[in-house]
C-alpha positions as a LaTeX table, in Angstrom:
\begin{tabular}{lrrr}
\hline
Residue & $x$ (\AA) & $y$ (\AA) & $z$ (\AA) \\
\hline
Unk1 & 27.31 & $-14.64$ & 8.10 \\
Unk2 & 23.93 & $-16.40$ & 7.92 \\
Unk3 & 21.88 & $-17.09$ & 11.24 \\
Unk4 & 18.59 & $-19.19$ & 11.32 \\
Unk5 & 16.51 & $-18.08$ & 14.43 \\
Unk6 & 13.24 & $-19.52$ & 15.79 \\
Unk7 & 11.08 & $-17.15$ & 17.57 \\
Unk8 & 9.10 & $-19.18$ & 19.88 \\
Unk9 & 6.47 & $-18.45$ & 22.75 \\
Unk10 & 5.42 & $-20.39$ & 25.18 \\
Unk11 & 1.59 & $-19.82$ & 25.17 \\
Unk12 & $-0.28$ & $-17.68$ & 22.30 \\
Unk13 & $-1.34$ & $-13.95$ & 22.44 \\
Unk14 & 1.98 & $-13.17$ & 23.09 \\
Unk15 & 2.46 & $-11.12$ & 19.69 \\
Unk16 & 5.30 & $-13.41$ & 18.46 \\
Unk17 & 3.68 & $-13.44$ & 14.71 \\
Unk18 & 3.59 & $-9.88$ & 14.56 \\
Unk19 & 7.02 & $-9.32$ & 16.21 \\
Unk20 & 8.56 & $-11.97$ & 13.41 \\
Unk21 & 6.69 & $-10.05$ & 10.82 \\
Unk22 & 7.95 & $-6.58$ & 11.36 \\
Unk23 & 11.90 & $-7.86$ & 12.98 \\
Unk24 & 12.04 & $-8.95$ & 9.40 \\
Unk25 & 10.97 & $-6.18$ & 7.97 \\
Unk26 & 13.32 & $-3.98$ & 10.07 \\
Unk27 & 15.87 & $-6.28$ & 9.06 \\
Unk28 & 15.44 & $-5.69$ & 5.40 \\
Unk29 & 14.96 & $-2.16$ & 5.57 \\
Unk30 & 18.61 & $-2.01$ & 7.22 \\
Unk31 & 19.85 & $-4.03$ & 4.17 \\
Unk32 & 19.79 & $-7.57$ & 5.09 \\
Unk33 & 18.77 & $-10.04$ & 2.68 \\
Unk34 & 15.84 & $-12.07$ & 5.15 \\
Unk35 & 13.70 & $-14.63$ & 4.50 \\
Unk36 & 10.41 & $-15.34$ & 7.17 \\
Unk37 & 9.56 & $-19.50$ & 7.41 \\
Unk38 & 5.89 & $-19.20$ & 8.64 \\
Unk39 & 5.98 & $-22.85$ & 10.45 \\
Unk40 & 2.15 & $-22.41$ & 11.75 \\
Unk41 & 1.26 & $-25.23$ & 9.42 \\
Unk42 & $-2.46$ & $-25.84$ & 9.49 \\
Unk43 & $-3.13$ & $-22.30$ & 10.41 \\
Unk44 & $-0.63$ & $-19.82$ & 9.28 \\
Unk45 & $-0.72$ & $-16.19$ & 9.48 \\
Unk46 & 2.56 & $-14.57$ & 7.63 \\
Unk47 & 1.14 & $-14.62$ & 4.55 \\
Unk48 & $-2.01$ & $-12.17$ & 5.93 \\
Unk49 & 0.44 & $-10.19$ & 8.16 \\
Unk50 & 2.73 & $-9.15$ & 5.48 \\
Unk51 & $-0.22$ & $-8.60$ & 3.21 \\
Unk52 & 0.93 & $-11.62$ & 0.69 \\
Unk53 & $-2.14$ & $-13.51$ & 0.83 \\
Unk54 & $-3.35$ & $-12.83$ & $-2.82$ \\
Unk55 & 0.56 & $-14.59$ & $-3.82$ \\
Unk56 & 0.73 & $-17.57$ & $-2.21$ \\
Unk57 & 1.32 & $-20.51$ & $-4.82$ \\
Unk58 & 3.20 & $-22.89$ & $-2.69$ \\
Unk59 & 4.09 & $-23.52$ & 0.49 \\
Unk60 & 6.66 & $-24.92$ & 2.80 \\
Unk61 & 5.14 & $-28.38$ & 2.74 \\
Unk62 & 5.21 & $-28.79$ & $-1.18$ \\
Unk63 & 8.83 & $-27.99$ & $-1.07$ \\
Unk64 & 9.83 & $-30.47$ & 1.28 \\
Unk65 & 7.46 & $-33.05$ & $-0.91$ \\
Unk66 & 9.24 & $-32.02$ & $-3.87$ \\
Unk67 & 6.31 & $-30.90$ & $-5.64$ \\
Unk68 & 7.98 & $-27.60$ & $-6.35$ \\
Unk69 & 11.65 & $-25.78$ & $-6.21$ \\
Unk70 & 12.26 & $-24.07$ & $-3.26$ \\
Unk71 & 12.43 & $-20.32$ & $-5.20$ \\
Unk72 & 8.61 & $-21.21$ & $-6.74$ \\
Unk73 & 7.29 & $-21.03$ & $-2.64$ \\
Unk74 & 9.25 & $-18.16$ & $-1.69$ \\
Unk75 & 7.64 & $-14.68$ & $-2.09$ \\
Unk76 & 9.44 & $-10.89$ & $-2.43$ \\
Unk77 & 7.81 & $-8.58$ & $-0.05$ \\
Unk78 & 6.86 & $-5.40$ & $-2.87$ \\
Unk79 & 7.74 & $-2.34$ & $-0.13$ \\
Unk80 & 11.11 & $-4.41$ & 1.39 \\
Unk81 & 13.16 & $-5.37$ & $-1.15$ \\
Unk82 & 15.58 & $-8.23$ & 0.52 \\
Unk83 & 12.14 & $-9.44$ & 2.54 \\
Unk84 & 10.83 & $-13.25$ & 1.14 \\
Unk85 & 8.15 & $-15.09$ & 2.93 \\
Unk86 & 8.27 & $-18.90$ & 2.43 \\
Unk87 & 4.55 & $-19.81$ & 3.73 \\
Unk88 & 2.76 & $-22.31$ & 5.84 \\
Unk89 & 0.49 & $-25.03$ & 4.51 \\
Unk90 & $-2.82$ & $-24.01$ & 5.36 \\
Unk91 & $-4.51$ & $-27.53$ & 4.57 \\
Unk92 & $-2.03$ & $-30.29$ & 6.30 \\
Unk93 & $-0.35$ & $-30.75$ & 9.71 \\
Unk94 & 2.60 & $-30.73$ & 11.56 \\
Unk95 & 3.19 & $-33.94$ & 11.11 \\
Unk96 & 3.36 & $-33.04$ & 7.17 \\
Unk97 & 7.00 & $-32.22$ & 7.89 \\
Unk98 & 9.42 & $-34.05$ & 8.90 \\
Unk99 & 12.67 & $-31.92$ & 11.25 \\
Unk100 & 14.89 & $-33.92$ & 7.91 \\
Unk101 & 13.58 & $-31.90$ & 5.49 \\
Unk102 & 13.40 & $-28.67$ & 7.50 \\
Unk103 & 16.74 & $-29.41$ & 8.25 \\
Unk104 & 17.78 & $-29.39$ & 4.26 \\
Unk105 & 15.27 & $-26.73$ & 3.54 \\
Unk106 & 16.96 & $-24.24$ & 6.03 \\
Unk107 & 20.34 & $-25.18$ & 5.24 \\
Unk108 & 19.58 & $-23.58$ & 1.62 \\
Unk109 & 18.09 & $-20.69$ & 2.55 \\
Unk110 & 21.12 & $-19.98$ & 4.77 \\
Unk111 & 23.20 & $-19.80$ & 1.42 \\
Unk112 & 21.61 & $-16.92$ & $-0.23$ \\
Unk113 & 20.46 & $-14.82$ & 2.56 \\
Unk114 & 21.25 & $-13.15$ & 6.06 \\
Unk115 & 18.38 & $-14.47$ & 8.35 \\
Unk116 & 16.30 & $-17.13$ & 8.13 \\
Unk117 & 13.52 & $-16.13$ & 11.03 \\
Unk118 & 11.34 & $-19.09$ & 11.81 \\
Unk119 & 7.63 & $-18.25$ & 13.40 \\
Unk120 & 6.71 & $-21.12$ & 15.13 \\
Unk121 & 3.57 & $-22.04$ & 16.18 \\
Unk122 & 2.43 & $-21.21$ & 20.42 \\
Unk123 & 2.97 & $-24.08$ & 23.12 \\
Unk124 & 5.45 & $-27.10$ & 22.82 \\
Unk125 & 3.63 & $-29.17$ & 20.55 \\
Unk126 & 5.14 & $-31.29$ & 17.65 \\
Unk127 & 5.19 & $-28.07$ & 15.24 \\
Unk128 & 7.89 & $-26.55$ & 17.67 \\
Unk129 & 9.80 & $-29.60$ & 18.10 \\
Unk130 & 9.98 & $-29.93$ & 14.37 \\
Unk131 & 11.96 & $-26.96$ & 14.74 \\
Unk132 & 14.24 & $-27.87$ & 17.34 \\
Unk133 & 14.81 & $-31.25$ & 15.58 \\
Unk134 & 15.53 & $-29.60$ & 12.53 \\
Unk135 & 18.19 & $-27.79$ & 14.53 \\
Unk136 & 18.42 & $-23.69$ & 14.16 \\
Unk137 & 21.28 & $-21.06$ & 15.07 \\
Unk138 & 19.32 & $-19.28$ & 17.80 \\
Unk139 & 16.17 & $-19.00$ & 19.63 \\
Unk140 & 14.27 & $-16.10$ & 20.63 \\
Unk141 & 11.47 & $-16.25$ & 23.52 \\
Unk142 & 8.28 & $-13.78$ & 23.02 \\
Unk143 & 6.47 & $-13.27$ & 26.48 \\
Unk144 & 4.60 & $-10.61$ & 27.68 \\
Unk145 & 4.78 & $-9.41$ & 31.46 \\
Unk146 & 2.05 & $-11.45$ & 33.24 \\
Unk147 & 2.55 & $-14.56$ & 35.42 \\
Unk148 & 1.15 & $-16.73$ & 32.86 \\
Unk149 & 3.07 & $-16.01$ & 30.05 \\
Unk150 & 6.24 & $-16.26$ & 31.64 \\
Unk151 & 5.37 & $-19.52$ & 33.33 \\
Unk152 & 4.43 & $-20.91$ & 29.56 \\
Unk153 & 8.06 & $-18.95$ & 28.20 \\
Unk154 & 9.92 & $-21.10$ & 31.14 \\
Unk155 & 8.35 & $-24.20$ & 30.03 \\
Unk156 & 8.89 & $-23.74$ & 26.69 \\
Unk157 & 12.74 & $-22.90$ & 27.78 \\
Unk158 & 13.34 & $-25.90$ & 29.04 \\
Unk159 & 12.18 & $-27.88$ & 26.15 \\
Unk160 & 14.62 & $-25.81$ & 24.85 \\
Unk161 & 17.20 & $-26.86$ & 27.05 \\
Unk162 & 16.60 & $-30.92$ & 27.04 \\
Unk163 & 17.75 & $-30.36$ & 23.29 \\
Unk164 & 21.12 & $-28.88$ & 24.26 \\
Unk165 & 20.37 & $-25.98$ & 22.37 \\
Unk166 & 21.53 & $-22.77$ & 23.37 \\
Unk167 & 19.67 & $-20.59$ & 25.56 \\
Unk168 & 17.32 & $-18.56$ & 24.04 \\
Unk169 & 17.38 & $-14.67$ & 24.21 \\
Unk170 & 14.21 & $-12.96$ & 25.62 \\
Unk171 & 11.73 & $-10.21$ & 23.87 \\
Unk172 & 9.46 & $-8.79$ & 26.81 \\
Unk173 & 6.55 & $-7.48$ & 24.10 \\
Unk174 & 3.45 & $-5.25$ & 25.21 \\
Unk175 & 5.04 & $-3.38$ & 28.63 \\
Unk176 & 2.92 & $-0.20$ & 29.75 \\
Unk177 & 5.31 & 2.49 & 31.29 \\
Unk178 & 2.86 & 3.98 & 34.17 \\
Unk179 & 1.94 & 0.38 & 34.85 \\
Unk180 & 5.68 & $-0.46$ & 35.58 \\
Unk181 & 6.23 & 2.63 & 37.70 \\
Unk182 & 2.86 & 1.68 & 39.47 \\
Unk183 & 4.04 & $-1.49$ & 40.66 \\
Unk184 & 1.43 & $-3.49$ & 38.74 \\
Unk185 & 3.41 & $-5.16$ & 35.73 \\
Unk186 & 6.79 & $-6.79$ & 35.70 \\
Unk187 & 9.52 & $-4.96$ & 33.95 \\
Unk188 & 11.63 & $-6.43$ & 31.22 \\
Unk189 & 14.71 & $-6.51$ & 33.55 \\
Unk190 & 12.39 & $-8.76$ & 36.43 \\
Unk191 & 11.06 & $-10.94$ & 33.81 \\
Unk192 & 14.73 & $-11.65$ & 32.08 \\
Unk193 & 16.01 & $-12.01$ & 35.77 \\
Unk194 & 12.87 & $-14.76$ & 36.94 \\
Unk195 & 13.29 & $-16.70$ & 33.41 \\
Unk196 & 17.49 & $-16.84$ & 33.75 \\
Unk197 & 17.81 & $-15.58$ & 29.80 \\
Unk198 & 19.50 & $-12.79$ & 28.17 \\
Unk199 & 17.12 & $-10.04$ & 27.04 \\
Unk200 & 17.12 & $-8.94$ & 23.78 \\
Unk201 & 14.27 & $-6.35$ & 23.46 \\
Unk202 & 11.57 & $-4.49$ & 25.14 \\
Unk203 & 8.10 & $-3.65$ & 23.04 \\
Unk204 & 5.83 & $-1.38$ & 24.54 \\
Unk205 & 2.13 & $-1.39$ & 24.22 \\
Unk206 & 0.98 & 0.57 & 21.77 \\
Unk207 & $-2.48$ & 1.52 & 19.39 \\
Unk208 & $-0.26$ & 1.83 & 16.39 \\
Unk209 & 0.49 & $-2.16$ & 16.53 \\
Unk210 & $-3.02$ & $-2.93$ & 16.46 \\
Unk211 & $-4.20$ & $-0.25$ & 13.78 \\
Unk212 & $-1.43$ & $-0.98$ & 11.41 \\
Unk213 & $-2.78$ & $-4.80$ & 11.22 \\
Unk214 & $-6.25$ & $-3.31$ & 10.86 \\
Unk215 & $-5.16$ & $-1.33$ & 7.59 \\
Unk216 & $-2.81$ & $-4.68$ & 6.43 \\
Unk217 & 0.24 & $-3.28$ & 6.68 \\
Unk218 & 3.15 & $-3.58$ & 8.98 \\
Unk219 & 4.25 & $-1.10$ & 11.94 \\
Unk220 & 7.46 & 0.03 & 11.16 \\
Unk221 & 5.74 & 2.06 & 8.44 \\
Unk222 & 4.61 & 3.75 & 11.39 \\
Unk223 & 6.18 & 7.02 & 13.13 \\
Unk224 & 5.37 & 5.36 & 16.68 \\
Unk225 & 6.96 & 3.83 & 19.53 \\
Unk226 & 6.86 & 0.11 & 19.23 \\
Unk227 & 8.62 & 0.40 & 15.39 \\
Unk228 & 11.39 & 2.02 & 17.21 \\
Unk229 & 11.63 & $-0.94$ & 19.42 \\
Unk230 & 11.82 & $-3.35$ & 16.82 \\
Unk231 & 14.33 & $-1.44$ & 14.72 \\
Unk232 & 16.15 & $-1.66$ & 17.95 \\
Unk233 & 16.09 & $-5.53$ & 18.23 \\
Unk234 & 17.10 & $-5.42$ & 14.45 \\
Unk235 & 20.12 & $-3.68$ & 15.16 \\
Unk236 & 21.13 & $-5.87$ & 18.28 \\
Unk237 & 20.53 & $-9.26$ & 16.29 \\
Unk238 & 23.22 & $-7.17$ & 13.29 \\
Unk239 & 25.48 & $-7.12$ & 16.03 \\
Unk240 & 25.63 & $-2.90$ & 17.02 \\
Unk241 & 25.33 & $-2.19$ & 21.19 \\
Unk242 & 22.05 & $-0.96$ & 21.31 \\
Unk243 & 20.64 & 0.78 & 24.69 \\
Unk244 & 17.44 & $-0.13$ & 26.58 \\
Unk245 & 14.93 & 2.31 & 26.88 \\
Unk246 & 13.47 & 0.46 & 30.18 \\
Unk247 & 10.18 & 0.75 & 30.21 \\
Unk248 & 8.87 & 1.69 & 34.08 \\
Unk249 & 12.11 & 3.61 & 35.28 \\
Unk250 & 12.00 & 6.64 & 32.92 \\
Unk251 & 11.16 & 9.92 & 34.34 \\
Unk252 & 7.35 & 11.13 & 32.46 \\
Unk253 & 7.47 & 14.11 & 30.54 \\
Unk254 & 6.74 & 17.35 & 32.00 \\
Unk255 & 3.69 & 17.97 & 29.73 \\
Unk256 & 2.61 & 14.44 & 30.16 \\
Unk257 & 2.80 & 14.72 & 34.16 \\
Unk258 & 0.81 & 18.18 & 33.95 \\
Unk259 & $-2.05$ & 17.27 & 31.61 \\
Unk260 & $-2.35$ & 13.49 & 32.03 \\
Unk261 & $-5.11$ & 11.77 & 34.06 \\
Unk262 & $-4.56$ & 8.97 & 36.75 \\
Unk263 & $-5.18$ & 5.43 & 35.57 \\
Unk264 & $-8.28$ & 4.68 & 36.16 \\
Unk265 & $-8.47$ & 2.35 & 39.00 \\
Unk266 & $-9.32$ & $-1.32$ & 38.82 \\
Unk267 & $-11.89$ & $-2.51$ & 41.48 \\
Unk268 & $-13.76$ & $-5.85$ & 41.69 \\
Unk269 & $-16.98$ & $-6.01$ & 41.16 \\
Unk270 & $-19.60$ & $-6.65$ & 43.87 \\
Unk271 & $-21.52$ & $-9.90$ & 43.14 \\
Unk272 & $-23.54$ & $-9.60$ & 46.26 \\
\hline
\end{tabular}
């Protein structure tokens, strides 16, 4: 059965690009057939994320202005077969596209594939009510554990809600274990509980995230901890019961509790 999904966040810097890139990925390398709608139009960053920029003919606005077929925009990811990226317009704007022809453009891509995962651009601007106009299957919130981010996620919830859509389903992206346990970050569980949504996943912080964008490439080529996180939320959004690790209430490794070193602590400065 084909699902659209818009993953959404409520403020940028939450990693919701990156998450989109590599959950389809993940999604491809456990055999489904996906297809990633970058819907940053003006900007766009898909393209650069899955290392496509060098194949990018069309984009998503020509094929809503007819000025090409929809299969001369989309692009095969090389190292994921099943994996097309349909790119944003990097010279126009949101108002380039109107929900209508989303709306067709989405309903076609449903017929051939699995997921249709739809990046939409930070805040609650028009480009992310395109998308809710447009209408999608399910929405996914990216927020990461500070006060800020999950004020932004609630706001961008209730846009959600004044559309009748269903409630969206929560990633909690960039959670540090001792700073759980320390009482200085939120864990997944309090920030699904404060925001009233269903959580889907939990992404730790981790270097290989930021290293694997450094070298172009994606991090579930990666032996690390965030790809297994992600190739969980792949395998909840196929349908399979899939534990949470729970970041902040797991007991640290013997080795890790003899030889690590206290977090450095965190003092204001003294501008006197």
């Amino acid at each position: 059965m084909s699902v659209s999904i818009c993953i959404a966040s409520g403020k940028g810097g939450a990693g919701k690009s990156t998450l989109a890139a590599n959950l389809g990925a993940a999604l491809a390398f456990r055999g489904a057939s996906v297809v990633i709608v970058d819907m940053d139009i003006g900007l766009r960053s898909q393209d650069a994320l899955l290392a496509l920029q060098d194949h990018v003919v069309y984009d998503l606005v020509d094929v809503a202005n007819k000025d090409c077929q929809l299969d001369q925009a989309l692009i095969a990811h090389p190292a994921f077969p099943g994996l097309r990226l349909l790119p944003a317009a990097q010279f126009a704007r949101a108002r380039s596209l109107e929900p209508e022809r989303l709306g067709k453009i989405l309903k076609k891509l449903k017929q051939e594939n699995d997921f249709i995962l739809l990046d939409s651009p930070a805040g609650i601007e028009r480009g992310f009510r395109n998308i809710l106009n447009a209408g999608t299957d399910e929405m996914i919130l990216v927020t990461t554990p500070d006060d800020i981010s999950i004020r932004d996620a609630e706001r961008a919830a209730q846009v959600m809600d004044a559309k009748r859509l269903p409630r969206p389903r929560l990633i909690v992206n960039r959670l540090d274990n001792d700073l759980i346990r320390r009482g200085e970050m939120y864990s997944a569980k309090t920030v699904a509980q404060a925001l009233d949504l269903a959580l889907l996943g939990e992404v730790p912080e981790d270097p290989a995230v930021y290293r694997s964008m450094l070298r172009h490439g994606l991090l579930i080529d990666y032996d690390c901890e965030a790809r297994s996180a992600v190739l969980r939320i792949a395998d909840r959004l196929q349908g399979e019961d899939v534990p949470f690790p729970d970041y902040g209430s797991r007991r640290i490794p013997l080795l890790r509790r003899l030889f690590h070193t206290d977090l450095k602590e965190v003092a204001p400065l003294d501008r006197n």
